[in-house]
C-alpha positions as CSV (number, residue, x, y, z in Angstrom):
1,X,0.0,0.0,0.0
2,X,1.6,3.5,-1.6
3,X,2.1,5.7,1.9
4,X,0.8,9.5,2.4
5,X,1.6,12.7,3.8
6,X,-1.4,15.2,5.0
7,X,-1.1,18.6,5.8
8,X,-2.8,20.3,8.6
9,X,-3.9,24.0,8.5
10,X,-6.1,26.2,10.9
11,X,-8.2,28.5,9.2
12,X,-10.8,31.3,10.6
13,X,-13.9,31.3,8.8
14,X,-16.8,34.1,9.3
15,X,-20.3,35.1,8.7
16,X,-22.9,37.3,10.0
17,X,-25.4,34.1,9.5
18,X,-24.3,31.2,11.4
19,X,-21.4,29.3,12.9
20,X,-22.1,26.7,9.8
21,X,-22.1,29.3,7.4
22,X,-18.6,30.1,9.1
23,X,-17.0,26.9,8.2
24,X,-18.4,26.6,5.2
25,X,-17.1,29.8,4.3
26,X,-13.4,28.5,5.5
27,X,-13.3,25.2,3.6
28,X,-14.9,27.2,0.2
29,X,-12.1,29.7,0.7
30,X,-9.6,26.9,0.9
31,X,-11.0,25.4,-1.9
32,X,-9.8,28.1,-4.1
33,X,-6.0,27.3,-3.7
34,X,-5.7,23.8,-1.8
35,X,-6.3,20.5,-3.5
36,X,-7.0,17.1,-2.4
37,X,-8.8,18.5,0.9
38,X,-9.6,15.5,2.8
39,X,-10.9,16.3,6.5
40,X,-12.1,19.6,8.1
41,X,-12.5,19.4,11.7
42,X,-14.3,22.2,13.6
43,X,-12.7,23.2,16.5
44,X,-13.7,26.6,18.5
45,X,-16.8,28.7,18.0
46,X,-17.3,32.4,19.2
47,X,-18.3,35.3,18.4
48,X,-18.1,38.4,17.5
49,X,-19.7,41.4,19.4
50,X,-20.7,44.9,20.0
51,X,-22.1,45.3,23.7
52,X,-24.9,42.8,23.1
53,X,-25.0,42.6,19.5
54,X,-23.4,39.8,17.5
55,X,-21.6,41.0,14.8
56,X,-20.3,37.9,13.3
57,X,-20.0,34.3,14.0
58,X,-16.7,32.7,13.7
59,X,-15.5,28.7,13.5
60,X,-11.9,27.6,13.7
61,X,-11.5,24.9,11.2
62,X,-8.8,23.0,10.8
63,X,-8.1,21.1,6.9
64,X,-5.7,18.5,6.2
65,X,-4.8,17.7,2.5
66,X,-3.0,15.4,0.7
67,X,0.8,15.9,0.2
68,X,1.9,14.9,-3.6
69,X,5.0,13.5,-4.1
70,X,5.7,13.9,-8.0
């Protein structure tokens, strides 16, 4: 069985919708550059605020992807 290497990268999604609209928002960003995405793992969600107000919700995500070897 051929052997693989995975990246791992933290990312910092937003939206002024939800917290799933936040990592979706992260993985489609990555998207644009990283290929081979394999696992997004959602790791801390807060907020952001003004006094009571929530301005934005925000979802660490963390992506691993595929490592070619050429």
């Amino acid at each position: 069985m051929p052997e693989s290497v995975y990246k791992v990268i933290e990312l910092v999604g937003s939206s002024p919708v939800s917290w799933e609209d936040a990592a979706k928002n992260a993985v489609k960003s990555a998207g644009l550059s990283i290929r081979d995405m394999r696992i997004a793992e959602i790791g801390t969600l807060d907020m952001k605020l003004d006094d009571e107000d929530v301005l934005c919700f925000r979802a660490k995500v963390k992506i691993s992807f595929k490592i070619v070897s050429e």
